[in-house]
Phi, psi and omega in degrees: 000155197272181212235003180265333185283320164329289188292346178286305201295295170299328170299327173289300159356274166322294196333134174277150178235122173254142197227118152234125165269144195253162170293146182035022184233174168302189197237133182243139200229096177259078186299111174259156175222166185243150143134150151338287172301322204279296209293349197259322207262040193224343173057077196222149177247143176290161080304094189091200226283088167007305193289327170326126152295132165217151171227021180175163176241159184201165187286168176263015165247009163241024179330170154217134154344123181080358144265136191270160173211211197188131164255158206201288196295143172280325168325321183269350186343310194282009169277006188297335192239059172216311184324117170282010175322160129266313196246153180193130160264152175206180196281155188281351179274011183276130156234113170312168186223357168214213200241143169234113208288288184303156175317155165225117158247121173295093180255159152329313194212117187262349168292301179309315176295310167293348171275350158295296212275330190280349189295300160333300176308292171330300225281340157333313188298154175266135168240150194269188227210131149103172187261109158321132157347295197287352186288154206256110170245005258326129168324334183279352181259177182262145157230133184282204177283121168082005177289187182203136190240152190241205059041083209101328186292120183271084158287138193243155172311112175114329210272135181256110166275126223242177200298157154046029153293140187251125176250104176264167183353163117069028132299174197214105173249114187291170197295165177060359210262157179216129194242119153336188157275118176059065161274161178212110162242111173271162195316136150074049165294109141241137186250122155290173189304152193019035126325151180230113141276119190278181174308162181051013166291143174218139185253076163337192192271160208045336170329133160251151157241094182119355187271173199304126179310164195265095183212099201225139161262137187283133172241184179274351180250011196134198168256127164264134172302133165258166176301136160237124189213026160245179236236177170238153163239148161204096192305177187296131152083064162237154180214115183265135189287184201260153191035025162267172216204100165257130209261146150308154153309113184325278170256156164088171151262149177269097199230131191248087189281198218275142185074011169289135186217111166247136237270186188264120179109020155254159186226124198228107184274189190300130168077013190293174167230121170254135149327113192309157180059026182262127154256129165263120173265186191306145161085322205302168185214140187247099173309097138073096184093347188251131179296124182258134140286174191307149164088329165330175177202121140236120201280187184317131162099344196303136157222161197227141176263158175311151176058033146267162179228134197237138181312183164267168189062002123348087203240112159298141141295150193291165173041048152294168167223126168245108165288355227201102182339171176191163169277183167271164162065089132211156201265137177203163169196165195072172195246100037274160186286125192233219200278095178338338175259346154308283176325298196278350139300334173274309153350294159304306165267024150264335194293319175296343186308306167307000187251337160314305193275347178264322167311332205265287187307001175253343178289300192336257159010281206289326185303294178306335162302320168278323195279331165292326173328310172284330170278333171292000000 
């Protein structure tokens, strides 16, 4: 077993569980962790007391007792010492200038470390198992071992569901369609028919998956739909944002590989290929045919024109246009997209252009004025 699934299986173990009951209510399951524990399984050194407790987490200018929180930014530096946190992680270079009433555990990277913790955390929580009444199943489909079908939720017939899915409400996995292991579909997540979702994946709410590439031939009477009669991929570990849209393929596959995570409001056309790990934020649009590479950053806004191919590594600036292949490991932005720092010197004398273009017609001026001067 690997040594990180270990160590999580025991922290979980350990945790202590406080069961408090309300009158006419559920049973609430409150999991603290100390700590200690946080500090064995984040390979974090404590400062103050071992023993501090959390059962939650909060920013570090909305501490509370029993939160855990993180400086990260230097900018908030001064709430470490106001914060009702008990526990707050920071960078192992943090030196305090006053006294800090909270534990402080000292990591490498304390951004990194709360996304460790809050993961841990989530897998704590209990979710629930078994198939709503109301969900929609077809008898041809498979479902796997530990899911959860929600209410509304449509399975169509020939579609395979793989262990510990969680399905919420009012989705929709079209026939023939194949869903991983520990997969998360959020309300009105739909995949279309014969789309392949790999493991560990999450669809927010709304995500189309699999509808038809934007593909029409022009006649004399309009445009004919041409077919779209290829599939979407979505390799391990991917996470599509709420309302985004990844399209079939003409022919082929549309394939979005593994670690790819894209933000809510892209649009990703037909036959494109994204790079493992590559991110996007909202609204970019990936035009037709073009190939993304590993790794990437794309800020908001971005657009790539089609039958292009952009390098690995490659970090765009928001409300970029890349019309144009590019290379790996460079940084761009603007439109057509150029060396970001390039972008920003021009940037500063574009904002000077009118005092240029008025400065430049009074040299004009003074120039015609010398030159008669001179022919008299």
């Amino acid at each position: 077993m690997h040594k990180q699934v270990i160590n999580v299986t025991l922290l979980l173990l350990k945790v202590r569980k406080t069961i408090e009951q309300k009158p006419k209510e559920q049973k609430i399951i409150v999991m603290e962790f100390s700590a200690k524990q946080i500090a064995e399984f984040i390979q974090g050194i404590i400062v103050g007391d071992e023993n501090a407790t959390v059962h939650t987490f909060a920013k570090i200018e909305e501490g509370v007792p029993g939160a855990l929180s993180f400086l990260a930014n230097p900018k908030y530096t001064n709430f470490i010492y106001e914060t009702q946190s008990s526990i707050v992680l920071v960078n192992k270079d943090f030196v305090p200038e006053h006294e800090v009433k909270a534990t402080l555990i000292k990591v490498d990277n304390a951004y990194e470390s709360l996304a460790k913790l809050m993961t841990l955390y989530e897998m704590s929580q209990q979710k629930k198992t078994g198939i709503d009444s109301l969900a929609s199943i077809s008898d041809k489909a498979k479902i796997g071992n530990g899911c959860y079908v929600g209410p509304f939720a449509c399975i169509e017939e020939g579609a395979v569901i793989g262990d510990n899915v969680y399905i919420h409400p009012h989705v929709t996995v079209g026939s023939n369609s194949k869903i991983g292991n520990n997969c998360i579909l959020y309300p009105h997540a739909t995949v279309y028919h014969d789309c392949r979702i790999g493991n560990n994946c999450i669809l927010h709410a709304g995500s189309v998956i699999g509808a038809d590439g934007f593909g029409f031939a022009p006649s004399s009477e309009g445009y004919e739909k041409i077919p779209q009669i290829g599939i979407v991929i979505l390799e391990d570990n991917v996470e599509i944002g709420a309302n985004t849209c990844i399209d079939r393929a003409t022919m082929g596959a549309t394939i979005i590989h593994k670690g790819v995570k894209l933000d809510n409001l892209v649009q990703i056309a037909h036959n494109v290929e994204v790079g493992s790990n590559t991110v996007m934020a909202s609204q970019v649009g990936i035009a037709g045919s073009a190939k993304i590479g590993e790794w990437c950053m794309f800020g908001g806004q971005v657009g790539v024109a089609g039958h292009i191919k952009v390098g690995n590594k490659v970090t765009v600036g928001a409300q970029s246009g890349i019309p144009g292949n590019t290379k790996s490991d460079i940084a761009i932005m603007g439109y057509p997209a150029i060396d970001h720092k390039q972008f920003a010197r021009s940037a500063i004398i574009y904002k000077k252009l009118p005092d240029m273009y008025s400065e430049l017609g009074k040299l004009q001026r003074e120039i015609e004025e010398l030159k008669k001067l001179i022919n008299k």
